[in-house]
C-alpha positions in Angstrom: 0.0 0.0 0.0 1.3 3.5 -1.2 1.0 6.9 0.3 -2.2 7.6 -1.8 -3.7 4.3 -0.3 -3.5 5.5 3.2 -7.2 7.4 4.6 -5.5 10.0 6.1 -2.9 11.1 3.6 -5.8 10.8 0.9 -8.2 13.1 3.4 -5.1 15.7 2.8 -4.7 15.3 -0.6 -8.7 15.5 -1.5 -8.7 18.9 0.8 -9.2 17.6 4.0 -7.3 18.9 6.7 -4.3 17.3 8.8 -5.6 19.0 11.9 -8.8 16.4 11.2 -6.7 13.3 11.5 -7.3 11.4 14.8 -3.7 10.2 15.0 -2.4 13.7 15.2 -4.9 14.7 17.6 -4.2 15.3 21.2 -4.6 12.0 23.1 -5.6 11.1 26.8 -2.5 10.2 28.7 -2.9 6.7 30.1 -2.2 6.1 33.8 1.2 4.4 34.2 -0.7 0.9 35.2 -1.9 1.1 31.4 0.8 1.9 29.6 3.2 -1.0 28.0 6.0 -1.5 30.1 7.7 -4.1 27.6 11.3 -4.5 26.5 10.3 -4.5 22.8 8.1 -1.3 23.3 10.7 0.8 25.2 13.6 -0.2 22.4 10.7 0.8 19.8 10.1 4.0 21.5 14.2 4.7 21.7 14.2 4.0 18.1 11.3 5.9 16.7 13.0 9.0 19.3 16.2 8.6 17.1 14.7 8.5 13.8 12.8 11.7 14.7 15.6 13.3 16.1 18.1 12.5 13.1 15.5 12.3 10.7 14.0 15.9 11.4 17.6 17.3 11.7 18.6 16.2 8.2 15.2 16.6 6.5 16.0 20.6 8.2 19.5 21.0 6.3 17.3 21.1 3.0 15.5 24.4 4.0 19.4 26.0 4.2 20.1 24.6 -0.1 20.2 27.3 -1.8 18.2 26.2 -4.4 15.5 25.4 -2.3 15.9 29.5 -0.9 15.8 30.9 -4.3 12.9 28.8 -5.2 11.4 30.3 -2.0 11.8 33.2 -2.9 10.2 33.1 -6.3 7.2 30.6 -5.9 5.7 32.3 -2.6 6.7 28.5 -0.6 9.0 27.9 2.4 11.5 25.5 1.3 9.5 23.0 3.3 6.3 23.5 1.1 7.8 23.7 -2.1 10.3 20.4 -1.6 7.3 18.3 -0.4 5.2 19.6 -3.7 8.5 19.1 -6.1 8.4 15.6 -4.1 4.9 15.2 -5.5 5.3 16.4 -9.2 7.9 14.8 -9.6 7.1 11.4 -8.1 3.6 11.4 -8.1 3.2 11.0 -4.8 0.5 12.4 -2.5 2.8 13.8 0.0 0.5 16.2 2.7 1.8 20.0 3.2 2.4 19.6 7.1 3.4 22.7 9.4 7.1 21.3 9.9 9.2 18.3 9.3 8.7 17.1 12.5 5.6 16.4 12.0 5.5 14.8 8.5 8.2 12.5 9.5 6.2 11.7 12.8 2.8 10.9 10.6 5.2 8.7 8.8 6.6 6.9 11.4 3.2 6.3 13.3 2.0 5.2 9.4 4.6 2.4 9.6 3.6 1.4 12.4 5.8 2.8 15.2 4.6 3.6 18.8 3.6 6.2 20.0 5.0 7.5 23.3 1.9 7.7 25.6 2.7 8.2 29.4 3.8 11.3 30.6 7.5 8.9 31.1 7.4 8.4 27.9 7.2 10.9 26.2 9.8 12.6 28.5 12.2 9.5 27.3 11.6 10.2 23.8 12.2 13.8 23.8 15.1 13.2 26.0 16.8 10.6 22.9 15.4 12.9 20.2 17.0 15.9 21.1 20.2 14.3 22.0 20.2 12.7 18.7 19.4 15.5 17.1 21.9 17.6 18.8 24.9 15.4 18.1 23.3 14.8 14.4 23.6 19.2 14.2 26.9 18.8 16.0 28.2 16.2 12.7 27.3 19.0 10.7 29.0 21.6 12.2 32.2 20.4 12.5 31.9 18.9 15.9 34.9 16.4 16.2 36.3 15.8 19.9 34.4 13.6 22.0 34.1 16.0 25.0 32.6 18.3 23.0 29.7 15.8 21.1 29.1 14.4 24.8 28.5 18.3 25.4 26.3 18.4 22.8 24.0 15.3 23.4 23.4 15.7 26.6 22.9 19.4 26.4 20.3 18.7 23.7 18.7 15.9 26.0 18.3 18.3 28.9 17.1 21.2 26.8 14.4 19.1 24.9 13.4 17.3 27.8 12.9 20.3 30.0 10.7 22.0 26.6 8.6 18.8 27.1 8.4 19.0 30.5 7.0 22.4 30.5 4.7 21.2 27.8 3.1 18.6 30.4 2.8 21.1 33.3 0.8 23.8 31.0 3.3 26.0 29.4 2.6 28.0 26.4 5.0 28.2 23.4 6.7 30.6 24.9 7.2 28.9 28.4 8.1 25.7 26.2 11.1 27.9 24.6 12.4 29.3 27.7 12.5 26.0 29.4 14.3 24.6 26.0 16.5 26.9 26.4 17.3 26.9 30.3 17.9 23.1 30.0 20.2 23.2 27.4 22.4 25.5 28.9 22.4 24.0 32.3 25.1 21.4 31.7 27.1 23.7 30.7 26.7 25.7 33.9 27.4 22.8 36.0 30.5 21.8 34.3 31.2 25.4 35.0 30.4 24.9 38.5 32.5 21.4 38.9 35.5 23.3 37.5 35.3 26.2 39.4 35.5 23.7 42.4 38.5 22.3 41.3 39.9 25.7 40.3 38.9 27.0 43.8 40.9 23.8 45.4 44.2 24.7 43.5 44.1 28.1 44.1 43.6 27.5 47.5 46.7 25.3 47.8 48.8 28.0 45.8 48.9 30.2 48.0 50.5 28.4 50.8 53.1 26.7 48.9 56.5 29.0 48.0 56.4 28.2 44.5 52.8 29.5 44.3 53.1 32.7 46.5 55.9 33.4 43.7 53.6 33.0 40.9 51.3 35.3 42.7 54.2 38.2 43.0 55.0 37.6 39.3 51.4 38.3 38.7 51.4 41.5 40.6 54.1 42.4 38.8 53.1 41.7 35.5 50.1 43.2 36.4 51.3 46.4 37.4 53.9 47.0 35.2 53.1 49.5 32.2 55.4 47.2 29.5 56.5 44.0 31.0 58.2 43.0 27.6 60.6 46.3 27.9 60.8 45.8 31.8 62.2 42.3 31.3 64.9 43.6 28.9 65.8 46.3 30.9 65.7 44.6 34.4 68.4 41.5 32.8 70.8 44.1 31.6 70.8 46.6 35.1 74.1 47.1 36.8 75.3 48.9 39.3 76.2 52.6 38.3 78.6 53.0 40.9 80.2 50.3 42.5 78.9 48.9 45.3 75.3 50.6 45.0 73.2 48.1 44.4 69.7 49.2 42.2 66.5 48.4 42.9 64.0 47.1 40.2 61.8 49.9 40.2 64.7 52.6 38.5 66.1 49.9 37.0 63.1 48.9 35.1 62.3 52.9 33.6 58.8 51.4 33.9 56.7 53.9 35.4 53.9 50.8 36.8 57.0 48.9 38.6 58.3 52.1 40.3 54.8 52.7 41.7 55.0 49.3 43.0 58.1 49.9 44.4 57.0 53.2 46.0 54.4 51.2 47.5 56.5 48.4 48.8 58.8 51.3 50.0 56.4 52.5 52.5 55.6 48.7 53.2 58.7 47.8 53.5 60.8 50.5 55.3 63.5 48.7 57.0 64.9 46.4 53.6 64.7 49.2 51.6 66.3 51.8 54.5 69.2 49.6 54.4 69.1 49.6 50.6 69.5 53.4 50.9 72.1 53.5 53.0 74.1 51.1 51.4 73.9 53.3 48.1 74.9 56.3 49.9 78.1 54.6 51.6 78.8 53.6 48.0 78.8 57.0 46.3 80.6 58.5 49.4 83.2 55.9 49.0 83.2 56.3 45.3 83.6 60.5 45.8 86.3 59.6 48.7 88.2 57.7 46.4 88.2 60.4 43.6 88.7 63.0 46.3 91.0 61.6 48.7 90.9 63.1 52.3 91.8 66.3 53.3 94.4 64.6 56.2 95.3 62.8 52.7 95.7 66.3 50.4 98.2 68.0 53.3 100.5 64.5 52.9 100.6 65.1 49.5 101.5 68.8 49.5 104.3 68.1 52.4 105.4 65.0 49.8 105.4 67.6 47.1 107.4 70.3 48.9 109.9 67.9 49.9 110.7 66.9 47.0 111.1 70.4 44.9 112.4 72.6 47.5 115.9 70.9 47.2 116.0 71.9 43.4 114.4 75.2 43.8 117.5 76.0 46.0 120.3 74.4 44.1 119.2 76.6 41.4 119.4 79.4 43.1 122.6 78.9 44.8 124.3 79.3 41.8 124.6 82.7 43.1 123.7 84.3 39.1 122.1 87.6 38.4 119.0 87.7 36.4 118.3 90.6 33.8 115.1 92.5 33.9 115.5 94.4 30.5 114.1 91.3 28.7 111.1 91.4 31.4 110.0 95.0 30.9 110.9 94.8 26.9 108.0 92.2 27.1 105.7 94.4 28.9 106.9 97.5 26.6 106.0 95.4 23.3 102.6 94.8 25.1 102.0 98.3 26.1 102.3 99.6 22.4 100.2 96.9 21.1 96.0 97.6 20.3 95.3 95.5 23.2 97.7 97.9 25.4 95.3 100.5 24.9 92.6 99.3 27.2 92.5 100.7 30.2 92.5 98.0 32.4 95.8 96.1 30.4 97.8 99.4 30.6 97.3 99.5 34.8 97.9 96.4 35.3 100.8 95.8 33.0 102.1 99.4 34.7 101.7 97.9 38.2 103.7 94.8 37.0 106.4 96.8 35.7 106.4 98.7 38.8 106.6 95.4 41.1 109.7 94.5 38.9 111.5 97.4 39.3 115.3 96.8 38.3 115.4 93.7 40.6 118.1 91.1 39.5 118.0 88.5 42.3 116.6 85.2 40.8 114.7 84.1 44.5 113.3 87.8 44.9 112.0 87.5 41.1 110.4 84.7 42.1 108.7 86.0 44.8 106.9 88.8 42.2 106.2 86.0 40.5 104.4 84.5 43.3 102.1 87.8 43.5 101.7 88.4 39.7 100.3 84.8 39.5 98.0 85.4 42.1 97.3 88.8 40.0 95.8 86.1 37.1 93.7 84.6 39.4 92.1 87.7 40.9 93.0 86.8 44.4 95.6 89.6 45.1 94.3 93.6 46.1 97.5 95.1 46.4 98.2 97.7 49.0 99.3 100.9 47.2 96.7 103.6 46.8 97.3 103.9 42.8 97.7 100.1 42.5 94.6 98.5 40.1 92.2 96.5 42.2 92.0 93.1 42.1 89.0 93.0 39.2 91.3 94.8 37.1 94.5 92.7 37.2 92.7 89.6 37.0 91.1 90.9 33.4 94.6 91.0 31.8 95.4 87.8 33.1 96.5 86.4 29.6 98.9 89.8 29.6 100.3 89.5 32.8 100.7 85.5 31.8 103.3 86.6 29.2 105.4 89.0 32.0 105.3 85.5 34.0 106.6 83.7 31.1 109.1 86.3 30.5 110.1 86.7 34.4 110.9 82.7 34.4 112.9 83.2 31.2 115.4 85.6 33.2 115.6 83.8 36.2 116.6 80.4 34.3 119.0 82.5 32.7 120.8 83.8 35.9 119.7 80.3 37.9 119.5 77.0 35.4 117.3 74.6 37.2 114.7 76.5 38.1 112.2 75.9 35.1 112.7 71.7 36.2 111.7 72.8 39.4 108.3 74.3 38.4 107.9 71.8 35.8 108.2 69.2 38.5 106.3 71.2 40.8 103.4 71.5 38.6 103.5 67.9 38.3 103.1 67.2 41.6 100.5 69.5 42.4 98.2 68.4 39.7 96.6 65.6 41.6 96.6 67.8 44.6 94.4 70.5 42.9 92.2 67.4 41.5 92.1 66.6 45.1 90.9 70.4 46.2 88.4 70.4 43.3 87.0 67.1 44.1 86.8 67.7 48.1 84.8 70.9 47.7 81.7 69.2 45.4 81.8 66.6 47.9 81.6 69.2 51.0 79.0 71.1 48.9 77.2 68.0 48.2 76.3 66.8 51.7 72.8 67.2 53.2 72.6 68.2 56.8 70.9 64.3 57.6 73.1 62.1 58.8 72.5 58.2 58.6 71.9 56.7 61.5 73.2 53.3 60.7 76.8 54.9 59.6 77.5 58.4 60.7 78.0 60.0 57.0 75.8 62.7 55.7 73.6 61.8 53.0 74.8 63.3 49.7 71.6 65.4 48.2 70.9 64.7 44.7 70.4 68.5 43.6 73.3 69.9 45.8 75.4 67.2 44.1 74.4 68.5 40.8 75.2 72.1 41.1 78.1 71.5 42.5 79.2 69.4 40.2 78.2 72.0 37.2 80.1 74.7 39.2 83.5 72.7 39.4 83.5 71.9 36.3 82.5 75.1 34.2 85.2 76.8 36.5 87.8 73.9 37.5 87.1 71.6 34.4 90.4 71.3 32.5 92.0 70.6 36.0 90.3 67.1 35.9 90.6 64.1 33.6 87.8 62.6 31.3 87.8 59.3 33.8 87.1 61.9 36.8 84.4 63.8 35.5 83.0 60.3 34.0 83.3 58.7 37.5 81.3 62.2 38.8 78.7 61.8 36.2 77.9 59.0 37.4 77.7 59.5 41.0 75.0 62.1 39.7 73.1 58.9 37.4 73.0 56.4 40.8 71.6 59.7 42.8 68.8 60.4 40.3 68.1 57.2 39.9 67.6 56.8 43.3 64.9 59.6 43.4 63.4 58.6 40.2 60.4 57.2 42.0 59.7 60.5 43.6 58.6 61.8 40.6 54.9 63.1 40.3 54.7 60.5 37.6 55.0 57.9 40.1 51.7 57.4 42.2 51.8 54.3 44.9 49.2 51.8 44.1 46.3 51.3 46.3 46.0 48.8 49.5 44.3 46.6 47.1 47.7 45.8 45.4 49.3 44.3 48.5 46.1 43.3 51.1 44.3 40.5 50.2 46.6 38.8 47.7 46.5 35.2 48.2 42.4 35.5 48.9 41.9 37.1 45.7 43.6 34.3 43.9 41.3 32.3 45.2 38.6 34.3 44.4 39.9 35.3 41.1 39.4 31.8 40.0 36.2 30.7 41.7 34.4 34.1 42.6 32.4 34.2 39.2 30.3 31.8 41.0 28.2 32.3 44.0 29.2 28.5 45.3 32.9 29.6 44.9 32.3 33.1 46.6 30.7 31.4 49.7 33.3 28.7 49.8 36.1 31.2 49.6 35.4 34.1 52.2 35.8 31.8 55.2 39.5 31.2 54.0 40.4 34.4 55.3 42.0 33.4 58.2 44.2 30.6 56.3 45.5 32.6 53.5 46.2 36.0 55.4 49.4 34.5 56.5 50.4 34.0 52.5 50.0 37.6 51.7 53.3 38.8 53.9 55.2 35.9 52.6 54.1 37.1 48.8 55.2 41.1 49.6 58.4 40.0 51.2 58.9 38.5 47.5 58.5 41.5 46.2 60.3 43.3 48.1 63.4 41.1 47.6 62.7 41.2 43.8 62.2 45.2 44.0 66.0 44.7 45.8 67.1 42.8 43.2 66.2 43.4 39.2 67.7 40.1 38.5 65.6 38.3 40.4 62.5 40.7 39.5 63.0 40.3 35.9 62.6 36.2 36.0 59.7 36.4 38.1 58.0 38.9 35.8 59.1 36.6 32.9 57.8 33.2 34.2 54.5 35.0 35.0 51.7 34.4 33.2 48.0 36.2 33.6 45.6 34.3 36.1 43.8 31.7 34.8 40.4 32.6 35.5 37.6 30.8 33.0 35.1 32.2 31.6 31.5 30.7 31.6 31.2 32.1 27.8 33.9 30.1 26.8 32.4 27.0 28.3 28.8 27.9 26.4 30.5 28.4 23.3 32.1 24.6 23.9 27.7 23.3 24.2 26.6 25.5 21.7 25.5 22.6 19.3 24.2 20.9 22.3 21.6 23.6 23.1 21.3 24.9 19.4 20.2 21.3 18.9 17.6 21.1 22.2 16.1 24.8 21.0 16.2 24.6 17.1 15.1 20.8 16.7 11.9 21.6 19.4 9.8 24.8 18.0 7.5 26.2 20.7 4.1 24.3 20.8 0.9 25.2 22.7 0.0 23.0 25.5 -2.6 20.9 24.0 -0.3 19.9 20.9 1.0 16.4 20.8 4.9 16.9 21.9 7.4 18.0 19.3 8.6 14.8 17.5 12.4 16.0 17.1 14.3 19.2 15.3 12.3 20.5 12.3 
């Protein structure tokens, strides 16, 4: 017998309606004492559940041919409608226009004789096995290949199209039927959720009290606060110390602005590590200055070393017992005085009082006591006596003048006492390192702060005084020095900025929240998303406090140490807190399959027979 044999399909064909067709009609539900309880019925019931569920979801994939959409759109049909009447043209068959597929290929299956689930078990089985079959058939044609994910996917669409049904039996509209459809296919996926936050919230909870976990945590604050942890990394495995012996800390040594608030922070924390730090740095760059400097007890050997040495040879020179010539002295000055530059006022008195000083002298040690004075002429620091002597201002502006009348003066007493140029040769030698000496001791003097430390007895050295006295010296004492010296200075000044770097109004100290709390919000970082992990996680208080110090005193030692600070913010990585999107996304076919394959149906439909 053929479609066109069967009553009821014939009733459709000749214009009868579907809706008039006792089998499709809403049925009495049999008590539970009536209903079949056989083997063979329940295994027929599974399989007609099955071939709805599969059936419906394939029999669905032809609404999405584009084809069948472009005939659609053309002929007025859904795809459903105008496949079942191409079905008919084509075939000859007497196929009826039904509402959905679900419920041709249920008419079919009752037609071939397949039970029909009749208690309100039943059909709670069946839609149960035909959404899960339908789920994982929609889950084949998406793609979905791992085995976690089609068990996802099955019993999400079991639960969803079990808990549509459900509703169904206790009165719920369309709507109702949706919402529950959708409710159940999503609640596996929220306990899974659940279950792993449980198991997150156990690790974390261990984490914190083990080293190697309140480590992980520091490294995350650290990652976290820093501004560039890439460039932090790079800069923190390269840092050295600036001046010897001053070790850095992470924060300057990073130039990231995040890790020196953290620093800052920890600083105020912390005050004790990081007050020794500081004074450890500032023994350093005294000892460093010291040892450019030398001591003033250190200076006056040097000068006594000096004298003794170049006294003898200033005297055998002059014991030669010669007579030095002035002519040559005040020829010099002459040739000067009726030069352009003679003509200034200021050259003509000095060079006048010079002349004056020199007189017709011709004893080589009285010479080279004028000498003595027109030297100190050059430097400004002499104010002779004499009423119509120039003052001091004055001489010291022809010093380049009155430089060629000394150069002249020890011309005539070499002459008259041979020696006597070794001797200030060696004499200038000598005193070189002793003027470094003088140069170096006064930025250091100008340099100190009026606070002593404590823990030492030196003076702290103040980062600005150090500056400006460093820029005085050398503008005015500069070519006294060597490159080394001034490098060595200049870097003195680096390690003494550096120190202060985190003083500046770009740097802002975190908030509490940074430090208190640290190993509870781990835990809750993990598991808080869930009101289960939140309860289960606020009595730990009182076990994990204890875990916070232990993870700031690792970060104060890696503040202390950028070595150390740069592989702890290497090795960490950002918390590993799941997101319950990422776990729907992993049932979406599950629950696509428990909503799509079950359309809403009023309460006195028969229940949905599988995905349409």
């Amino acid at each position: 017998m053929g479609w066109q044999d069967d009553p009821v399909v014939a009733q459709a064909s000749s214009g009868g309606s579907w809706k008039d067709d006792p089998v499709v009609q809403p049925q009495a539900v049999p008590t539970a004492s009536e209903a079949p309880t056989d083997v063979g019925r329940q295994v027929a019931l599974g399989g007609r559940a099955v071939g709805e569920g599969v059936g419906g979801t394939l029999l669905s994939a032809v609404d999405q041919n584009p084809v069948n959409i472009i005939s659609s759109a053309l002929t007025g049909k859904t795809p459903q409608q105008w496949t079942i009447s191409a079905v008919n043209h084509y075939l000859g068959a007497h196929l009826p226009q039904m509402p959905s597929y679900s419920e041709l290929l249920s008419k079919a299956l009752t037609y071939l004789g397949a039970p029909t689930p009749e208690t309100s078990g039943e059909q709670l089985g069946s839609a149960a096995i035909r959404g899960a079959s339908g789920a994982l058939t929609l889950g084949g044609l998406g793609g979905v290949a791992t085995v976690p994910n089609a068990i996802r996917a099955g019993v999400s669409g079991a639960t969803g199209a079990t808990a549509s049904e459900y509703a169904r039996q206790q009165g719920a509209g369309p709507v109702g039927q949706f919402v529950a459809g959708l409710a159940g296919g999503f609640a596996p996926a929220a306990v899974e959720e659940a279950a792993r936050g449980g198991a997150n919230l156990v690790a974390n909870i261990a984490r914190p009290l083990t080293r190697a976990g309140q480590e992980q945590i520091a490294g995350q604050v650290m990652a976290r606060q820093a501004t560039n942890p890439q460039a932090a990394v790079a800069n923190l495995a390269t840092a050295q110390p600036i001046v010897p012996g001053s070790a850095r800390t992470a924060g300057e040594a990073s130039q990231d602005l995040g890790l020196m608030a953290l620093e800052k922070g920890l600083r105020s924390r912390s005050p004790g590590q990081f007050g020794q730090r500081i004074s450890e740095q500032n023994t350093a760059r005294q000892a460093e200055l010291s040892a450019l400097a030398g001591s003033p007890e250190g200076m006056a050997a040097a000068k006594v070393a000096r004298d003794a040495q170049t006294a003898p040879m200033r005297e055998q020179a002059f014991a030669t017992g010669g007579v030095a010539d002035p002519a040559p002295i005040h020829a010099t000055i002459d040739s000067i005085l009726s030069s352009p530059v003679g003509k200034r006022e200021t050259v003509s008195k000095a060079l006048e009082w010079a002349k004056g000083l020199i007189g017709d002298e011709t004893n080589p040690a009285s010479l080279y006591e004028i000498r003595k004075d027109l030297q100190l002429a050059q430097q400004g620091k002499l104010q002779p006596s004499s009423a119509n002597a120039p003052n001091a201002s004055t001489l010291a502006t022809a010093r380049g003048q009155l430089g060629q009348v000394v150069s002249s003066l020890d011309d005539s007493i070499e002459a008259a006492a041979p020696g006597f140029k070794a001797y200030l040769q060696r004499y200038r030698d000598l005193s070189q390192p002793i003027d470094q000496a003088k140069v170096l001791q006064q930025i250091q003097t100008r340099a100190q702060l009026t606070t002593a430390d404590v823990t030492t007895g030196e003076n702290f050295l103040g980062n600005s005084n150090f500056s400006r006295a460093l820029d005085a010296a050398i503008q005015k004492n500069g070519a006294k020095l060597t490159p080394d010296q001034v490098e060595r200075l200049n870097a003195i000044r680096t390690d003494l900025q550096y120190g202060q770097a985190i003083n500046s109004p770009l740097v802002k100290a975190p908030g509490s929240d940074t430090f208190a709390n640290l190993s509870i919000a781990q835990v809750i970082g993990a598991a808080g998303k869930h009101p289960i992990g939140r309860a289960l996680s606020k009595p730990l208080s009182w076990l994990l406090s204890g875990s916070d110090d232990n993870v700031n005193e690792i970060l104060t030692r890696a503040m202390l140490d950028p070595q150390l600070a740069a592989q702890m913010l290497k090795r960490a990585t950002p918390a590993s807190v799941g997101t319950f999107s990422a776990r729907l996304r992993a049932s979406a076919y599950g629950t696509a399959g428990a909503i799509a394959g079950k359309p809403p149906t009023s309460a006195q439909s028969q229940p949905l027979s599988g995905p349409p």
